[in-house]
C-alpha positions as a Python dict, from the first residue, in 0.01 Angstrom:
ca = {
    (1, 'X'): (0, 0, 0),
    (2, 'X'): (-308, -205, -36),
    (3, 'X'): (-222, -606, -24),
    (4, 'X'): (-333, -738, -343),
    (5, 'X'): (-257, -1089, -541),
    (6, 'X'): (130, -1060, -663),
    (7, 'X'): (230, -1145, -1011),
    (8, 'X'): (394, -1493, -1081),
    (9, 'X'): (770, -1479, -920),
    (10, 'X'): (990, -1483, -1219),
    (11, 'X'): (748, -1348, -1470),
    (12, 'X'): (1020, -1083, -1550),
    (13, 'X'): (873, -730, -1694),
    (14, 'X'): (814, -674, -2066),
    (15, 'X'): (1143, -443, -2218),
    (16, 'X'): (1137, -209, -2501),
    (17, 'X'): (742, -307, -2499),
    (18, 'X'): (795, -660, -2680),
    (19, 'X'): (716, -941, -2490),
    (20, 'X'): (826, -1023, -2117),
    (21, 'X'): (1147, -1293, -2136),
    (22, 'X'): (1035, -1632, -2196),
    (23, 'X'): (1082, -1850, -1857),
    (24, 'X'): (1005, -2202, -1827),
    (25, 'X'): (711, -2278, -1559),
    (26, 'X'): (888, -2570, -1372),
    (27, 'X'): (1215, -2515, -1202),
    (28, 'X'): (1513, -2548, -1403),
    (29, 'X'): (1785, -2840, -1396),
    (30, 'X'): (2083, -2883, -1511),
    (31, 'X'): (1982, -3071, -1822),
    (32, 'X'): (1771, -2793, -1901),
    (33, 'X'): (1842, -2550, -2246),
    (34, 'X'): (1968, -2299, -1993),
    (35, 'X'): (2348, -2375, -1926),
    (36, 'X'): (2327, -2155, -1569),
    (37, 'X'): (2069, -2078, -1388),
    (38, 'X'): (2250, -1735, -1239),
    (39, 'X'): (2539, -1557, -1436),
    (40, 'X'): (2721, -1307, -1109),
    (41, 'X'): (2926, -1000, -1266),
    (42, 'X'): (3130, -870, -985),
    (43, 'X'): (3448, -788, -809),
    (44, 'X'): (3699, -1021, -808),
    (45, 'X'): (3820, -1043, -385),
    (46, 'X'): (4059, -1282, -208),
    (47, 'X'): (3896, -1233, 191),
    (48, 'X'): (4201, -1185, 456),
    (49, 'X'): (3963, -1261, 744),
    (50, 'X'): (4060, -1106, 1134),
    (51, 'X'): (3975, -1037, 1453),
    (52, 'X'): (4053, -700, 1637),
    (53, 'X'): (3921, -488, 1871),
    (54, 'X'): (3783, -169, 1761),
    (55, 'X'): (4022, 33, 1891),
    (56, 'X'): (4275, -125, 1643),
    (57, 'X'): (4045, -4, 1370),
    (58, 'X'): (4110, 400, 1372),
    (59, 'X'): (4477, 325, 1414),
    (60, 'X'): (4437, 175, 1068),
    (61, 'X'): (4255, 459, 935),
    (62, 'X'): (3965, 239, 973),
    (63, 'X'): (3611, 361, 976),
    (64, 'X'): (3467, 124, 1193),
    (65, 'X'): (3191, -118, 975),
    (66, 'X'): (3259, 47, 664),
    (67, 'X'): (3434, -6, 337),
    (68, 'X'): (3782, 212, 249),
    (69, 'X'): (3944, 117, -96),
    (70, 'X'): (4344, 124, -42),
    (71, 'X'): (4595, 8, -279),
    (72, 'X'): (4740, -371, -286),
    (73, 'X'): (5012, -238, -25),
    (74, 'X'): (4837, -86, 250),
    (75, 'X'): (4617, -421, 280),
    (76, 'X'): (4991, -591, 371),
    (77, 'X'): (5019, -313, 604),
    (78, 'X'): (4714, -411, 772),
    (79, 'X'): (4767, -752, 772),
    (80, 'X'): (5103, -716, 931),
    (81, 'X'): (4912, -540, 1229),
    (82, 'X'): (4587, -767, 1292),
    (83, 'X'): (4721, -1083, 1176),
    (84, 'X'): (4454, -1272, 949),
    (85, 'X'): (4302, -1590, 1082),
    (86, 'X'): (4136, -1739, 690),
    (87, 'X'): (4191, -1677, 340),
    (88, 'X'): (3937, -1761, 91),
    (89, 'X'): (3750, -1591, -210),
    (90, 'X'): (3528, -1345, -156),
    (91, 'X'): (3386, -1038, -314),
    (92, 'X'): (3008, -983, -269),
    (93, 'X'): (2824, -1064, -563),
    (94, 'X'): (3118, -1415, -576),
    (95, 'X'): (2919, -1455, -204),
    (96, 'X'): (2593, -1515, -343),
    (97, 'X'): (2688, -1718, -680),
    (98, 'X'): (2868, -1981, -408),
    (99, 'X'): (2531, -1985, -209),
    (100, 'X'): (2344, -2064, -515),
    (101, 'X'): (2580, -2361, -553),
    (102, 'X'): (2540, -2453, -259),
    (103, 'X'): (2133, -2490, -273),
    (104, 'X'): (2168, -2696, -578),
    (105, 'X'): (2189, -2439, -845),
    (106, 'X'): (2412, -2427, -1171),
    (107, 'X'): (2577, -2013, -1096),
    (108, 'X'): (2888, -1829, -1310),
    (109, 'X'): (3088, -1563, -1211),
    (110, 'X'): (3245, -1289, -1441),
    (111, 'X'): (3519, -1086, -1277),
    (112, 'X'): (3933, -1044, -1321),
    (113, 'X'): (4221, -1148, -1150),
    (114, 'X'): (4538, -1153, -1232),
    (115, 'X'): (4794, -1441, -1347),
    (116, 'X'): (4936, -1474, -1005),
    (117, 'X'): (4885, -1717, -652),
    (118, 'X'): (4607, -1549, -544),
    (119, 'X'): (4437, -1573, -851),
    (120, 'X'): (4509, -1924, -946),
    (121, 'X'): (4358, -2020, -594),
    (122, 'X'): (4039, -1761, -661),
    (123, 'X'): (3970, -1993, -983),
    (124, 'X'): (4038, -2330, -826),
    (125, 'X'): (3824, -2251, -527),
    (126, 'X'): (3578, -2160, -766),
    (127, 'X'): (3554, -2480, -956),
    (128, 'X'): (3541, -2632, -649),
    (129, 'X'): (3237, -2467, -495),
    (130, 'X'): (3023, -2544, -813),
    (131, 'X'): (3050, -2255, -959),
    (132, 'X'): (3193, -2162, -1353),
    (133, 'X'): (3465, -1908, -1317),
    (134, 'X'): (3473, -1727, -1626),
    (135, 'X'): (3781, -1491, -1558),
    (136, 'X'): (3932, -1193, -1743),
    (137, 'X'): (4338, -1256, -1640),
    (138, 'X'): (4575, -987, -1629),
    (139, 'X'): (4967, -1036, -1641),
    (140, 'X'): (5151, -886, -1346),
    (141, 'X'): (5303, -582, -1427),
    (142, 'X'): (5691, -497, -1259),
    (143, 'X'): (5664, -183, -1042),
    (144, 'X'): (5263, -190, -1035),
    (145, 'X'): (5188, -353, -739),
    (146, 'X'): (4755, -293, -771),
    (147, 'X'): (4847, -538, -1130),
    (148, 'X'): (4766, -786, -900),
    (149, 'X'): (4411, -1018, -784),
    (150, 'X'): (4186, -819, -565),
    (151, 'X'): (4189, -854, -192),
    (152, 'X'): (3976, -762, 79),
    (153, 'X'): (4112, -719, 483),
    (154, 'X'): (3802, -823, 667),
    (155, 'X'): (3835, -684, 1041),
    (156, 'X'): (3583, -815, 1227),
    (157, 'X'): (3488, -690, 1627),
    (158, 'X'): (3338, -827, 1892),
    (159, 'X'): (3004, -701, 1794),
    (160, 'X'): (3060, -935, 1471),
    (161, 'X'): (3089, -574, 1243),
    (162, 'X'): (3297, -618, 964),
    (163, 'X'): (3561, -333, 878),
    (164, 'X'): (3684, -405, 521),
    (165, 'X'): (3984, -214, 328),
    (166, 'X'): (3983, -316, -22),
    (167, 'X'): (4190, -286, -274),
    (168, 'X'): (4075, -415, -630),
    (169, 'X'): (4342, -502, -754),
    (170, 'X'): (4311, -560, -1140),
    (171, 'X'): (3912, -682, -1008),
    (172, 'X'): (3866, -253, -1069),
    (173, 'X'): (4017, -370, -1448),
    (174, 'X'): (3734, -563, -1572),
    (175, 'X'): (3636, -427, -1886),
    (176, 'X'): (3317, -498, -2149),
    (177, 'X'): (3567, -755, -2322),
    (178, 'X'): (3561, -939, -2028),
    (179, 'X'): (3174, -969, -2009),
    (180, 'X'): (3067, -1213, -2267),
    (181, 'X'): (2722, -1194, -2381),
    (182, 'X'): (2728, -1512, -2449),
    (183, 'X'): (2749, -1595, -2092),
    (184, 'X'): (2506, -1352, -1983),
    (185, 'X'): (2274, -1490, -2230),
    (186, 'X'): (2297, -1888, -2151),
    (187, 'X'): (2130, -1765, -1820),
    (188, 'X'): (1777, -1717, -1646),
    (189, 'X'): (1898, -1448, -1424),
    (190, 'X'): (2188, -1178, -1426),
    (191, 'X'): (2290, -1079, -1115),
    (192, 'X'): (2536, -772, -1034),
    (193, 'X'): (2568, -521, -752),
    (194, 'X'): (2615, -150, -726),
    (195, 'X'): (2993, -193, -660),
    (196, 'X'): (3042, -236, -1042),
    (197, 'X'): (2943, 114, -1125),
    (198, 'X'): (3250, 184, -987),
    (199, 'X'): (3473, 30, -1219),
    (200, 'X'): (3579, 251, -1541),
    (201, 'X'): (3463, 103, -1781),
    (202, 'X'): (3108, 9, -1585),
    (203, 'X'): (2921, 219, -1835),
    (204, 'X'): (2982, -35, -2119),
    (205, 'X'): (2992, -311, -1882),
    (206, 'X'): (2632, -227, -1768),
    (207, 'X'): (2533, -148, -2150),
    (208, 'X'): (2632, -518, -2234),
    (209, 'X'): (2414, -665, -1929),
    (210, 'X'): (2152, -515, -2000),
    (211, 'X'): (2142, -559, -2385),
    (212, 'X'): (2256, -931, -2370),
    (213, 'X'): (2022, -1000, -2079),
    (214, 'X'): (1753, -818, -2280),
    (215, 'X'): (1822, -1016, -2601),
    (216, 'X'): (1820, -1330, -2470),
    (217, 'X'): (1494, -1309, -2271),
    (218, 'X'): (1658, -1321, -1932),
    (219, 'X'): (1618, -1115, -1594),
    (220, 'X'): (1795, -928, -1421),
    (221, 'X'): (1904, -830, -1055),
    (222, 'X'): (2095, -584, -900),
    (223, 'X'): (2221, -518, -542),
    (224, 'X'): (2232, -160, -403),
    (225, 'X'): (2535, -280, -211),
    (226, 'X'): (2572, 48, 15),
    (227, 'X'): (2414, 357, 63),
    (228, 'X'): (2683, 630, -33),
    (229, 'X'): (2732, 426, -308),
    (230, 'X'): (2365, 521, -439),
    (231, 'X'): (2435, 859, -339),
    (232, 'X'): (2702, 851, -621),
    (233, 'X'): (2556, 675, -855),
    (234, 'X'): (2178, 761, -813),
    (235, 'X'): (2117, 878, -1181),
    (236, 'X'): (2239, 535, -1355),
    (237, 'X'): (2064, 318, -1040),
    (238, 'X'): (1691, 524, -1108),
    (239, 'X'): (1691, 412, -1456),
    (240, 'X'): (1825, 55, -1413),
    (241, 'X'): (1557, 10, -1127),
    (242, 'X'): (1289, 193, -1364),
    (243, 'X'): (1377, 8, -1666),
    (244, 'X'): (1557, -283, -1642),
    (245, 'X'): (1580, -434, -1325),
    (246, 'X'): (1330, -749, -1214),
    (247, 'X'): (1484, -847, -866),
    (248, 'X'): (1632, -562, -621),
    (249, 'X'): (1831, -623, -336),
    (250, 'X'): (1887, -331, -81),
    (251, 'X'): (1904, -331, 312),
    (252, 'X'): (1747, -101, 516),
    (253, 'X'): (1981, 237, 454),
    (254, 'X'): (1981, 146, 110),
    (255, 'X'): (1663, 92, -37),
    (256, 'X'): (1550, 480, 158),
    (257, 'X'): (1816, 613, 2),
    (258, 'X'): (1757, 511, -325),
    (259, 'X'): (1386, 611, -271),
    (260, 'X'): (1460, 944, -75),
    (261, 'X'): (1174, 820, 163),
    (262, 'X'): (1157, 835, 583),
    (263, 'X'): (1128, 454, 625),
    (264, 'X'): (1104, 125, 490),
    (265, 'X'): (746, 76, 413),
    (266, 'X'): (768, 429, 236),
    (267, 'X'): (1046, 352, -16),
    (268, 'X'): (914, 18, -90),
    (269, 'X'): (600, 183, -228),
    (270, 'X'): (755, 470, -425),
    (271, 'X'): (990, 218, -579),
    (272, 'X'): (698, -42, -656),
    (273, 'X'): (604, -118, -1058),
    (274, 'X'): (505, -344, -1253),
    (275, 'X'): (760, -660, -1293),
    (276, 'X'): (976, -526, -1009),
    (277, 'X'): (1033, -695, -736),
    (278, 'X'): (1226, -565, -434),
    (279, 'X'): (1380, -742, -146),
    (280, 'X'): (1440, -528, 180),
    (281, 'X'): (1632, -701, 448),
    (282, 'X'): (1633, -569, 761),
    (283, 'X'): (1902, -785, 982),
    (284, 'X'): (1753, -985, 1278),
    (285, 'X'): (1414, -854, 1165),
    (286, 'X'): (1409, -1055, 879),
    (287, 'X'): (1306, -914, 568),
    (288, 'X'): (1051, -718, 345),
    (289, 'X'): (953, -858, 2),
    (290, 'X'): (748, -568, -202),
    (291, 'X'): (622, -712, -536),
    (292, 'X'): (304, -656, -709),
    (293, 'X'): (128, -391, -437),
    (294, 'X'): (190, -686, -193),
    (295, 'X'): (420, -702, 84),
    (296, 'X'): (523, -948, 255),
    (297, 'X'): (697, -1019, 632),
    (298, 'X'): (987, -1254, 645),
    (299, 'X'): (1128, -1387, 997),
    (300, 'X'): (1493, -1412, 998),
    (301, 'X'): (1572, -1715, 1123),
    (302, 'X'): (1726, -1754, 1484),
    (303, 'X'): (2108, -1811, 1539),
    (304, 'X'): (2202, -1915, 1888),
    (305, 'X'): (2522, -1632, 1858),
    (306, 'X'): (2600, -1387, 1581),
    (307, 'X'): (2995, -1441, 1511),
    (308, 'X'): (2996, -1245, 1160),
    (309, 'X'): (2715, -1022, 996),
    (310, 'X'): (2984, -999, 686),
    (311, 'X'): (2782, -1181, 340),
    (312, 'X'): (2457, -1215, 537),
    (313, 'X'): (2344, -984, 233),
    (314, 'X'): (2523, -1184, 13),
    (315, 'X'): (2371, -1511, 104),
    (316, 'X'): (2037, -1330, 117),
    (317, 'X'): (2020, -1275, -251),
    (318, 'X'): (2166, -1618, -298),
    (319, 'X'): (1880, -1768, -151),
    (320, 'X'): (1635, -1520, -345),
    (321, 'X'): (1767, -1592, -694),
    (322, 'X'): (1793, -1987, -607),
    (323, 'X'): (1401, -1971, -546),
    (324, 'X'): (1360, -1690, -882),
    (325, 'X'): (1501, -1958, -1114),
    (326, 'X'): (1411, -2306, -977),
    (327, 'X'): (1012, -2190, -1032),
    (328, 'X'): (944, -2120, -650),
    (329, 'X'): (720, -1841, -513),
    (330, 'X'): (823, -1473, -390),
    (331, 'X'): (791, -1600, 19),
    (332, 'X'): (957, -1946, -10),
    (333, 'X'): (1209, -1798, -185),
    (334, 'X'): (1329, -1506, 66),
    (335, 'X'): (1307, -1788, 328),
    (336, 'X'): (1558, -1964, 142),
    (337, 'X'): (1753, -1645, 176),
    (338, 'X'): (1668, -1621, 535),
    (339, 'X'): (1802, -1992, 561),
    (340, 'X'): (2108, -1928, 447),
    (341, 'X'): (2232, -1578, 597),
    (342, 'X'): (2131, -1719, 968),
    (343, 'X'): (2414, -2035, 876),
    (344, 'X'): (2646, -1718, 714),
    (345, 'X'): (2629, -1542, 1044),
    (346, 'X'): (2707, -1802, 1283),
    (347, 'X'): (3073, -1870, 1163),
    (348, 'X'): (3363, -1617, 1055),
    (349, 'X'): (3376, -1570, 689),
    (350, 'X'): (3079, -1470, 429),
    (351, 'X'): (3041, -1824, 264),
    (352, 'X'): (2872, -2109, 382),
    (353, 'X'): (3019, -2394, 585),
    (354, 'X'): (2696, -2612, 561),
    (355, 'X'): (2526, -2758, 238),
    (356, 'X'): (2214, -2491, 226),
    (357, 'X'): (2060, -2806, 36),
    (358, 'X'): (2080, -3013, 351),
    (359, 'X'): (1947, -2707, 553),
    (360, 'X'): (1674, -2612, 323),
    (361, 'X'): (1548, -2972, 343),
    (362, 'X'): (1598, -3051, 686),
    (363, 'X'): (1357, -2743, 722),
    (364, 'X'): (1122, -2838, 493),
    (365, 'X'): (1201, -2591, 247),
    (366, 'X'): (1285, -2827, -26),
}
């Protein structure tokens, strides 16, 4: 792949050959005629965060660092055995909108809960962080225990792998009604991950994303979120990539198998086209950033002791999608991602415990 001058970051790719959407050249504000700078669609997760040895983990039926969905039950059941240690929002793509907050940028998130504790505290927490919640609420349902908020058991080991066992909850209930294009269009950038192909009704969920997004001259990004996951959803992921996607996100196992390439460098070019940009992040390698016919080497940046590798993904994008809409270029931008999945790592839990603000200015990002 010959290195050759990359296209403006943010200069998202023309759709259904009209113009490219309109973005403003200077970073965006608050005041500006944008009322977010990121809209997340996602899952909807309360985090039960614990530690265990992995032996504990095939007791549970556990594949060690994987994902199992279980109903609302079985995550009791677990939580009974480990214990949990912290209990705070979560769900990937809910990950990254926090991050964005917490660099300075204006994020929503679109997901359901239910009209119960957990999701009363999901919303609150929300708020709190800086970020919109724009929630679809279900009403508990007697005898249906899954009518309930989404939660995630998050097992972590001693070699800071996280085990999760998810149930959805009514998060797997999110339907097009609750996806409001008007939302989706008050934004620069649209980000959702692979998880939501998932859901039931993802098909028109994905058809309003993509049309709203489209309509209002907005981008889009999309996390591959795991690699079985592309196995089942390959056909839908080729055309979004293809067609409608400006900003990937994939880590190493992902991005070949979405490319059905031997390595890295391989997938990066068969995936590369005009107006796409693809982030590859490779753990404590740092990162790949293909865009243009250009790629380019990001360091991850050094942690004195890895604690938790769960959201360093998550925060990665965050950091990416801060730097697509505040007008900064395609390297300073995965550094800001790099910035904030090193602070991410360092602590137990997938959100940050440190304004990434602070961080990005104390190293000279900002």
């Amino acid at each position: 792949m010959p290195p050759v001058p990359a296209p403006p970051f943010g200069a998202a790719r023309p759709h259904d050959g009209g113009a490219g959407p309109a973005r403003d050249p200077e970073p965006t504000s608050r005041g500006s005629s944008r009322s977010f700078d990121v809209v997340c669609v996602g899952n909807a997760l309360m985090d039960f965060l614990s530690f265990a040895d992995s032996s504990a983990l095939g007791s549970l039926g556990l594949a060690p660092g994987g994902m199992t969905l279980v109903d609302v039950p079985t995550t009791s059941r677990i939580a009974e055995a480990v214990g949990v240690s912290r209990r705070v929002p979560g769900g990937t793509v809910t990950n990254t909108a926090v991050g964005i907050a917490s660099f300075g940028g204006s994020p929503a998130f679109v997901g359901a809960v239910a009209d119960d504790e957990l999701g009363d505290r999901y919303a609150a927490d929300l708020e709190d962080s800086g970020v919109l919640a724009v929630l679809e609420r279900f009403a508990p349902v007697p005898g249906d225990a899954d009518a309930a908020t989404g939660r995630c058991m998050v097992v972590v080991t001693p070699d800071a792998e996280r085990t999760m066992a998810t149930a959805l909850g009514v998060g797997g209930r999110l339907d097009r009604t609750g996806v409001p294009p008007d939302v989706l269009g008050s934004s620069r950038l649209v980000y959702f991950d692979g998880y939501l192909l998932d859901l039931p009704d993802a098909p028109a969920i994905v058809e309003t994303i993509v049309s709203s997004t489209r309509a209002a001259g907005a981008a889009i990004a999309l996390g591959l979120a795991d690699a079985m996951l592309v196995e089942r959803h390959r056909g839908t992921l080729e055309w979004l990539v293809a067609d409608c996607v400006d900003v990937l996100f994939a880590n190493e196992g992902e991005v070949v198998a979405l490319a059905r390439r031997r390595s890295v460098e391989e997938s990066l070019d068969a995936l590369d086209h005009e107006g796409l940009t693809t982030v590859a992040t490779l753990g404590a390698s740092g990162a790949l950033v293909s865009s243009g016919g250009l790629v380019i080497e990001v360091p991850a940046v050094h942690v004195d002791a890895v604690v938790d590798a769960t959201g360093a993904g998550d925060l990665f994008a965050a950091g990416v999608c801060f730097g697509y809409t505040h007008g900064y270029g395609i390297e300073q931008a995965a550094r800001f991602g790099a910035l904030a999945a090193a602070e991410v790592i360092g602590h137990l839990g997938a959100r940050p415990e440190r304004s990434l603000a602070a961080l990005a200015a104390d190293a000279g990002l900002l």
